[in-house]
N, C-alpha and C positions, 0 to 999 in steps of 0.2 A: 521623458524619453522621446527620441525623434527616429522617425522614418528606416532610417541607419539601424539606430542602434535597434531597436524591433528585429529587423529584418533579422540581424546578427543573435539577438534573443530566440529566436525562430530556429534559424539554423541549428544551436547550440544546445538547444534541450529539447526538442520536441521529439527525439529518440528516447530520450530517454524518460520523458513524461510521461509517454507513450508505454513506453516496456513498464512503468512502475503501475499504470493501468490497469492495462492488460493482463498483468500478472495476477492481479487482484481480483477483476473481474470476470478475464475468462472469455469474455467476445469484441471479439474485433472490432464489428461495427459497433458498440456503444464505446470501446475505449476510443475511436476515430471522432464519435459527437464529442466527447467529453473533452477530447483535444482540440476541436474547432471552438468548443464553447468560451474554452479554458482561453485561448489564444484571441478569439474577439472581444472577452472582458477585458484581457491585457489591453489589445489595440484601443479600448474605448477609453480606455482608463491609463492611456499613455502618458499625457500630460502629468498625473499626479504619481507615477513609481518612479523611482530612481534605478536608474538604468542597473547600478549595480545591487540591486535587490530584487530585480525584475525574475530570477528564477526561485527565489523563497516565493514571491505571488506567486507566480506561475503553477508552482508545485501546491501550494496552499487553495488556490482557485481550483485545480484540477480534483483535489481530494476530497474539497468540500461538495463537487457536481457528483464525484463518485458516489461519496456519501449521500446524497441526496437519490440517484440511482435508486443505490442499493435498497434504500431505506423505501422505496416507491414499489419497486418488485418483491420485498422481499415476503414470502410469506408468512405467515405467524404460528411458529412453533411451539410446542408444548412443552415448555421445559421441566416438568414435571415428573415427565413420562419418556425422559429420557434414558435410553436403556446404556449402561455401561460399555457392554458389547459394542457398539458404535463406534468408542471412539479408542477403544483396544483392540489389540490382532495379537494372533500367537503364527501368523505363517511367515516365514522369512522369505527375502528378498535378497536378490541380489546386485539390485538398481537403488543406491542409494538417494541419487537425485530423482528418481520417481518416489521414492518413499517420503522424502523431503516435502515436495509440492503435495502430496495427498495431506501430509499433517498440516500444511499453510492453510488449506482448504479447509481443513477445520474450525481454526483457530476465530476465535471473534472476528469483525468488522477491525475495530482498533487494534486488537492486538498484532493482525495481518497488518492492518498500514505502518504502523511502527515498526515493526521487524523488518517491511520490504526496504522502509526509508531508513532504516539504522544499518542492515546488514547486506542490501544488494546495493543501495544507491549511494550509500555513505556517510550520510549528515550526522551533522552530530546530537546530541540531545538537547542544547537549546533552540538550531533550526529545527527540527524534528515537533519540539514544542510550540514553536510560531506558525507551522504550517497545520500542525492538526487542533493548535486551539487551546490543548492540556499545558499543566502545566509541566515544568520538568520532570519533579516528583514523580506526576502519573506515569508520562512516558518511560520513566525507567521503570516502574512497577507493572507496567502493559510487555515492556520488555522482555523481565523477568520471568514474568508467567507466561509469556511466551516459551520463552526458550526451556522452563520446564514441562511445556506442556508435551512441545517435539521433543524433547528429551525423553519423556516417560512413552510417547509415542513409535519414535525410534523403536529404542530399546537398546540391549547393547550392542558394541559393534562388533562383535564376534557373529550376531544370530544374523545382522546384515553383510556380512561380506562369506 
């Protein structure tokens, strides 16, 4: 990849590297490190990507600094002593996209990246597979238990609308 084509790499995803971040993490300023970090290993490592896989790295470098993040603040919970109550509600809402993003916030580490990279940003599940490292298998089964987790979370859509 040359000078050109970077630049054009730049322009082209870094909105939306950016938003698959941030969505995940929630602050600004570390989704803007994780974007410079992400975007210097590209530049460093230009000569060996090929220009047109340059946004699988891209997304794959970004996820894996997340992860690394996350896994650095994260503090260490008791899943043991987890109370049910948590992660069920009986009050209705009638913001369904705030309801939404509260169940995201639940959800594991993986099972959030897979869902924001299959359901907001698109890919399919062998990119989705090459950027977070799982295999396909997994990523559908992270999928899966995602989307039943917001599902039982939800609830039905009669108690939300």
């Amino acid at each position: 990849m040359n000078r050109k084509e970077f630049n054009i790499c730049v322009d082209n995803h870094s909105d939306g590297v950016y938003r698959f971040i941030l969505k995940n993490i929630r602050d600004e300023e570390k989704a803007r490190d994780i974007i410079q970090d992400s975007f210097e290993k590209l530049w460093i490592n230009a000569e060996k990507v090929d220009f047109l896989k340059s946004k699988s790295y891209l997304y794959s470098i970004a996820y894996h600094r997340m992860i690394d993040l996350i896994r650095r603040d994260k503090r260490k919970l008791d899943f043991e002593n987890v109370r049910q109550l948590d992660y069920s509600h009986e009050e209705q809402y009638s913001d369904l996209g705030e309801l939404l993003n509260e169940g995201i916030q639940k959800l594991t580490e993986k099972q959030r990246s897979v869902i924001m990279l299959r359901d907001y940003e698109g890919y399919s599940y062998d990119e989705i597979a090459d950027i977070t490292g799982l295999n396909e298998s997994q990523v559908k089964v992270y999928i899966y238990r995602a989307r039943v987790f917001l599902k039982k979370y939800i609830g039905s859509i009669e108690a939300v609308v």
